[in-house]
DSSP file (Angstrom, degrees, kcal/mol; ACC not computed):
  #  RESIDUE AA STRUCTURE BP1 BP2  ACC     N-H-->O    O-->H-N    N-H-->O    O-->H-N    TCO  KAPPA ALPHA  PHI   PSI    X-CA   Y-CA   Z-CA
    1    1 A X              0   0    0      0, 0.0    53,-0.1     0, 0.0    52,-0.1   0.000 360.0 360.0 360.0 145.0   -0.8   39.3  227.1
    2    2 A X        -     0   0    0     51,-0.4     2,-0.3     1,-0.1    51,-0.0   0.059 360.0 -92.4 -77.6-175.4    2.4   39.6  225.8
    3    3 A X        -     0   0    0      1,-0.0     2,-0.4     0, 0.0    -1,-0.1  -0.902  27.2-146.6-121.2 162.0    4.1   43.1  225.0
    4    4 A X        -     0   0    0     -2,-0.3     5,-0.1    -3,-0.0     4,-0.1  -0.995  20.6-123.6-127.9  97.6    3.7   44.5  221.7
    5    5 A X    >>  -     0   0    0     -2,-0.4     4,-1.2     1,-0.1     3,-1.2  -0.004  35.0-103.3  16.1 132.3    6.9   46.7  220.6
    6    6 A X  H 3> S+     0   0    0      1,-0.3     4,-0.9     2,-0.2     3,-0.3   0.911 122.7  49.5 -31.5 -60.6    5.9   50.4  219.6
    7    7 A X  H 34 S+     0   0    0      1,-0.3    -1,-0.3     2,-0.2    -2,-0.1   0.168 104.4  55.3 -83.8  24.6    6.2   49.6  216.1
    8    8 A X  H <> S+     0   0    0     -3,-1.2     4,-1.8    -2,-0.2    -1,-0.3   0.401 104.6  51.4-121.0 -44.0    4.2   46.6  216.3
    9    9 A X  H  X>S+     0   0    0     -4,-1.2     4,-2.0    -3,-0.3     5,-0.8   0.919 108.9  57.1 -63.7 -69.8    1.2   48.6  217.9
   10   10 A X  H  X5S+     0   0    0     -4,-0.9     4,-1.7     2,-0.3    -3,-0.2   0.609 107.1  49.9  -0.3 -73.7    2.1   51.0  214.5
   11   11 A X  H  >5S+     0   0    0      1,-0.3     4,-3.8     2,-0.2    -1,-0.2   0.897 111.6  44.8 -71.0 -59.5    1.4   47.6  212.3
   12   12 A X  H  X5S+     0   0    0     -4,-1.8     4,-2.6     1,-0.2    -1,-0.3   0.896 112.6  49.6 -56.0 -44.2   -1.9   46.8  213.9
   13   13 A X  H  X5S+     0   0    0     -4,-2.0     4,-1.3     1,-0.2     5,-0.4   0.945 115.0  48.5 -56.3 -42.0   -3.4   50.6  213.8
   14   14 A X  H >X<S+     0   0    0     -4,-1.7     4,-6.2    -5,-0.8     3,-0.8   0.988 117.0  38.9 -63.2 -45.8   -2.3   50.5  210.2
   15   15 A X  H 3X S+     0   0    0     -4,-3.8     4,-1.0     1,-0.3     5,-0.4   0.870 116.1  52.2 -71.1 -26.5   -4.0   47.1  209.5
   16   16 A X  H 3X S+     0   0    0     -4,-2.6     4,-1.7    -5,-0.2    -1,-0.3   0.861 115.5  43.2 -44.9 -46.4   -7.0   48.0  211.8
   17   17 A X  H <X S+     0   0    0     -4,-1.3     4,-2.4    -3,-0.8     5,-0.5   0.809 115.0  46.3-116.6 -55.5   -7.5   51.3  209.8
   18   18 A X  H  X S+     0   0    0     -4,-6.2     4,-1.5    -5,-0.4     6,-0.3   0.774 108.2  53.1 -86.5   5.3   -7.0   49.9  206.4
   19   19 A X  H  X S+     0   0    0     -4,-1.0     4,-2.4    -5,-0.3    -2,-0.2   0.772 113.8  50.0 -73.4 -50.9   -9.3   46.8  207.0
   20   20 A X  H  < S+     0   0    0     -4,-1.7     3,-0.3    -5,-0.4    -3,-0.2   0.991 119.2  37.4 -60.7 -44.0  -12.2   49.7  208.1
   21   21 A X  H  < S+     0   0    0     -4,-2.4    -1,-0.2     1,-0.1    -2,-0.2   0.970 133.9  18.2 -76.8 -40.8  -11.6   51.5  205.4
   22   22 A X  H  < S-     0   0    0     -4,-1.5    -2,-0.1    -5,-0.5    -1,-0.1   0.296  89.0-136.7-117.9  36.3  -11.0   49.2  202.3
   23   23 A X  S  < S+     0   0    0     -4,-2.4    -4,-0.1    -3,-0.3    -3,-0.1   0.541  80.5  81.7 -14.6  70.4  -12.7   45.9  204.2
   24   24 A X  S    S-     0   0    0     -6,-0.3    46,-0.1     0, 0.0    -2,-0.1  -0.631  93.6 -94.5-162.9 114.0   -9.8   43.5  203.0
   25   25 A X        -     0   0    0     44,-0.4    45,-0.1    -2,-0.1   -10,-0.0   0.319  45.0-103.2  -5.6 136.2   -6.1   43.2  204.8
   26   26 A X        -     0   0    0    -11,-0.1     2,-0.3    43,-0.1    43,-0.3  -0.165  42.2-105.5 -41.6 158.6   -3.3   45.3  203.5
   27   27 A X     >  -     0   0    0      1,-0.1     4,-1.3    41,-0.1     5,-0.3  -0.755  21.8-115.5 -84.3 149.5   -0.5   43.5  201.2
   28   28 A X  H  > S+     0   0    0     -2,-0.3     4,-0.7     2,-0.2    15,-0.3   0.854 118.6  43.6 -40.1 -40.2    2.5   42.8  202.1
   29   29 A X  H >> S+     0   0    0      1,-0.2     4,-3.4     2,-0.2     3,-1.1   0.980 111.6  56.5 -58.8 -64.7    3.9   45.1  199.8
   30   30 A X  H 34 S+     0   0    0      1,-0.2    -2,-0.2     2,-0.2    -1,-0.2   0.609 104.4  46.4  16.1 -86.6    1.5   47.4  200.6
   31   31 A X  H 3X S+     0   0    0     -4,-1.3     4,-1.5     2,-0.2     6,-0.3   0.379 112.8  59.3 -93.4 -23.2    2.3   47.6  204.4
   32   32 A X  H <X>S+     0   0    0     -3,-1.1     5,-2.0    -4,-0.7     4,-0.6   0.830 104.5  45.1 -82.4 -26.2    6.2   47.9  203.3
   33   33 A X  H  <5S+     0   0    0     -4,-3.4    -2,-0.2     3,-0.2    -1,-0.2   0.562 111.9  51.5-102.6   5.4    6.0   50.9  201.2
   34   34 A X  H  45S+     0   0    0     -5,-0.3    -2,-0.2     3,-0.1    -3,-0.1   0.835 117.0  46.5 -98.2 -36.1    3.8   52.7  204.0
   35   35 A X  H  <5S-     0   0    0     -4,-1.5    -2,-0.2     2,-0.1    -3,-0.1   0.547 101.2-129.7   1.4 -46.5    6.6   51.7  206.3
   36   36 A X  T  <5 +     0   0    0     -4,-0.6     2,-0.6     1,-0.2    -3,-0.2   0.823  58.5 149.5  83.1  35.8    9.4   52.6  204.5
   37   37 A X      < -     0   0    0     -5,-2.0    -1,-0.2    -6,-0.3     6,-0.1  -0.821  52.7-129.4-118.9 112.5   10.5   48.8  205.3
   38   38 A X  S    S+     0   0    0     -2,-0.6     2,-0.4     1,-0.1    -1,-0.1   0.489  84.2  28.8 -37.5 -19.1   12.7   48.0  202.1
   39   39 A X  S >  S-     0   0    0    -11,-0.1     3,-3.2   -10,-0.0     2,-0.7  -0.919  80.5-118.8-166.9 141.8   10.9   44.5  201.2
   40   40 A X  T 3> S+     0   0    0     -2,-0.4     4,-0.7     1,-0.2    -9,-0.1   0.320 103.6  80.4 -70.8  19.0    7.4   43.2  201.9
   41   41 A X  H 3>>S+     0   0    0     -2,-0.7     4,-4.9     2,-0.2     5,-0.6   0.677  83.7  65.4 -62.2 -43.9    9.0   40.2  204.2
   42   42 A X  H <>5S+     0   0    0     -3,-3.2     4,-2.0     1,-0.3     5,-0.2   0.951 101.6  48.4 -49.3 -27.3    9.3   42.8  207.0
   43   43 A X  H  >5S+     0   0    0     -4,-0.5     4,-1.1   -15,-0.3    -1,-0.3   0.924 107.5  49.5 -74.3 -41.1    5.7   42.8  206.9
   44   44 A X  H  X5S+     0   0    0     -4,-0.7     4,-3.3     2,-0.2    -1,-0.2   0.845 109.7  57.9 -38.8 -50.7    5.2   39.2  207.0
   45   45 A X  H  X5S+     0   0    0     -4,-4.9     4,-1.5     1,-0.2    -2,-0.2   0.856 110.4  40.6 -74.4 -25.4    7.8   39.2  210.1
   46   46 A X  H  X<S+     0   0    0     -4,-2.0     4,-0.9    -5,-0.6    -1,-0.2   0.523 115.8  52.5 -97.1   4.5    5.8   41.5  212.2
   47   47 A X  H  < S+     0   0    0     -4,-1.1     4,-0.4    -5,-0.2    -2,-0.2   0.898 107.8  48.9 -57.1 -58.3    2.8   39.9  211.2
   48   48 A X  H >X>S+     0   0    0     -4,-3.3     3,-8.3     2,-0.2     4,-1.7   0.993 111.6  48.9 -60.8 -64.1    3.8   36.9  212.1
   49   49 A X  H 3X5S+     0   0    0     -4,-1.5     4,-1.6     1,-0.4    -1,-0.2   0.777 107.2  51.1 -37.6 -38.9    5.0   37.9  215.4
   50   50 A X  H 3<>S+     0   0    0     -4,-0.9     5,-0.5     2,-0.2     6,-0.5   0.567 105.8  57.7 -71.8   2.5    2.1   39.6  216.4
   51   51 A X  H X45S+     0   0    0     -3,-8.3     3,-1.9    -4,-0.4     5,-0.2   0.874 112.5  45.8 -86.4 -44.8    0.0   36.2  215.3
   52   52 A X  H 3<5S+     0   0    0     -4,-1.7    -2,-0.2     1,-0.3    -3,-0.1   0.850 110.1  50.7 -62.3 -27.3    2.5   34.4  218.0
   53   53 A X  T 3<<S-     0   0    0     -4,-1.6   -51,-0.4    -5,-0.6    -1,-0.3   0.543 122.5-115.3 -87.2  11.2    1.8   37.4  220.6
   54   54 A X  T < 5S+     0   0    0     -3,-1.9    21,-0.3     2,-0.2    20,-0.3   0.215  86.6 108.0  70.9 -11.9   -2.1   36.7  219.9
   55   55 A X  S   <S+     0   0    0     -5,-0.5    17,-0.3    19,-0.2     2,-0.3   0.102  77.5  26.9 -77.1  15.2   -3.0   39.9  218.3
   56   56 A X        -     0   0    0     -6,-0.5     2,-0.4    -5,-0.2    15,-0.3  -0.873  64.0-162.4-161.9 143.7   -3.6   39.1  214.5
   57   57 A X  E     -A   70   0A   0     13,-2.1    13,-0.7    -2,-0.3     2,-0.7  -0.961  25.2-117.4-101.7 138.4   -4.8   35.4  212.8
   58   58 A X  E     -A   69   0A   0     -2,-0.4     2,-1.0    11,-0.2    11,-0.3  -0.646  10.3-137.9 -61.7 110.0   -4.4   34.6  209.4
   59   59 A X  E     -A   68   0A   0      9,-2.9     8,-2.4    -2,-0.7     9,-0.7  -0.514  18.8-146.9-115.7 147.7   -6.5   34.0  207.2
   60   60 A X  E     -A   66   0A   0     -2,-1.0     2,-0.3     6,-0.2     6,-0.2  -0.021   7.8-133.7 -91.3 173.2   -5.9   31.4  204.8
   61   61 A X    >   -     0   0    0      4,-1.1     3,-1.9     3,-0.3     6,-0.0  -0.661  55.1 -83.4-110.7 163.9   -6.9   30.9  201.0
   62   62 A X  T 3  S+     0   0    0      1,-0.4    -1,-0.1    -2,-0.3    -2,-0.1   0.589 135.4  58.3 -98.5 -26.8   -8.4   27.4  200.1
   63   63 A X  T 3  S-     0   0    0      1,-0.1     2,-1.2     3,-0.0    -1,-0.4   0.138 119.6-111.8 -93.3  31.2   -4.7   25.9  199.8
   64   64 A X  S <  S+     0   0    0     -3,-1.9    -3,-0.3     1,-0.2    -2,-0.1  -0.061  72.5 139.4  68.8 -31.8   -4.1   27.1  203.8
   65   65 A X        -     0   0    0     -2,-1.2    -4,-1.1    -5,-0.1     2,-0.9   0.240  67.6 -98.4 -30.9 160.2   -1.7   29.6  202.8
   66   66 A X  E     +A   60   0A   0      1,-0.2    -6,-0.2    -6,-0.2    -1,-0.1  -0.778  39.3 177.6 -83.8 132.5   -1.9   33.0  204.6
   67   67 A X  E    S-     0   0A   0     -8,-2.4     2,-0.2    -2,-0.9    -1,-0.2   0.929  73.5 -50.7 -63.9 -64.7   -4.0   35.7  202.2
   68   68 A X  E     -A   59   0A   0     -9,-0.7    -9,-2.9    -3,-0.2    -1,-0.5  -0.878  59.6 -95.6-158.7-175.5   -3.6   38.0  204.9
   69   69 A X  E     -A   58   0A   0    -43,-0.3   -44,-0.4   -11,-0.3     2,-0.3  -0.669  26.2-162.9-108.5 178.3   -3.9   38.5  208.8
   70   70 A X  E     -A   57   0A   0    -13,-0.7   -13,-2.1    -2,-0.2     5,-0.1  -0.893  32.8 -96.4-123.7 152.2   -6.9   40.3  210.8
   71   71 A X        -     0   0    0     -2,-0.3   -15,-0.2   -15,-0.3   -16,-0.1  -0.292  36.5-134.8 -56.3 138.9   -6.8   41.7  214.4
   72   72 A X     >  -     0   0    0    -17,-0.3     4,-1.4   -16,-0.1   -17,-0.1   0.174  37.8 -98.1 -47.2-176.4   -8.2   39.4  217.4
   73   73 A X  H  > S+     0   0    0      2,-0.2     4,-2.0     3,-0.1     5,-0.2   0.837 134.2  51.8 -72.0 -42.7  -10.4   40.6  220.0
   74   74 A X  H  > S+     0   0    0    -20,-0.3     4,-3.2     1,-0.2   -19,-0.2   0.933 110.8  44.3 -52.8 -46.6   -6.7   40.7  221.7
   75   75 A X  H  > S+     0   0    0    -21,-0.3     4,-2.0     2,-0.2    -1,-0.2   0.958 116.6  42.4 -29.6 -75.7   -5.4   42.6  219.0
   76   76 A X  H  X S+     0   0    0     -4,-1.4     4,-2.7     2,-0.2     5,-0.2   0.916 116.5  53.6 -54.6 -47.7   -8.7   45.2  218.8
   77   77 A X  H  X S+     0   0    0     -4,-2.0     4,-2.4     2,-0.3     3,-0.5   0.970 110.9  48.3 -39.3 -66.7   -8.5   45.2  223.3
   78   78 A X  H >X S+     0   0    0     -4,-3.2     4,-2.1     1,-0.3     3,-1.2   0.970 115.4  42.2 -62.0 -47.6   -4.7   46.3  222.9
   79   79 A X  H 3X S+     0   0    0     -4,-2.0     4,-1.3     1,-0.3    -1,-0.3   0.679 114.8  51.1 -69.6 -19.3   -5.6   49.0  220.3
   80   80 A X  H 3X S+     0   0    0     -4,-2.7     4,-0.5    -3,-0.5    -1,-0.3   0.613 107.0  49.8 -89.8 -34.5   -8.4   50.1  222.2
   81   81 A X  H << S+     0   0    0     -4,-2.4    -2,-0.2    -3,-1.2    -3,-0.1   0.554 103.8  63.7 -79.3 -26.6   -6.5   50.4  225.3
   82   82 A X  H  < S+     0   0    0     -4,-2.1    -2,-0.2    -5,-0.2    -3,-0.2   0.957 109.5  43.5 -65.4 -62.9   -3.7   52.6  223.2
   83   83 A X  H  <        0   0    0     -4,-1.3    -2,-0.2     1,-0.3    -1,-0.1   0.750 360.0 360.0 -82.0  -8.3   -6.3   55.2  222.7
   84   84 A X     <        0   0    0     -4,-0.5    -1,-0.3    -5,-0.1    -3,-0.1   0.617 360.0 360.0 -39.9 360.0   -8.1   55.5  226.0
């Protein structure tokens, strides 16, 4: 598995936590203004990265764009292994 940046684990606990609660992905905007991260790209770039590191997929809208991401099993594994 690849290593996940402190503030990358961050993104997945938020996006875990707000999929259980409001079962649909965070926005990009969203996920920038619980951040503090000045423009809802930042969220897109640590999305994306964690999709490359295996912990998040995307899931696409009918013209393949990303809607949003959800955690993997790797994803859920790593988060699961942060709270042990």
């Amino acid at each position: 598995m690849h290593q996940v940046s402190p503030r990358q684990q961050q993104v997945l606990q938020y996006l875990a936590e707000y999929s259980q609660l409001y079962h649909c992905p965070p926005s990009y905007r969203e996920m920038a203004q619980h951040f503090g991260w000045a423009s809802p790209q930042a969220s897109l770039g640590h999305l994306r990265s964690l999709a490359r590191k295996g912990c998040v997929t995307p899931i696409l809208g009918a013209n393949g764009i990303a809607r949003g991401y959800r955690l993997t099993s790797q994803g859920e594994q790593l988060l699961q292994g942060l709270s042990a």
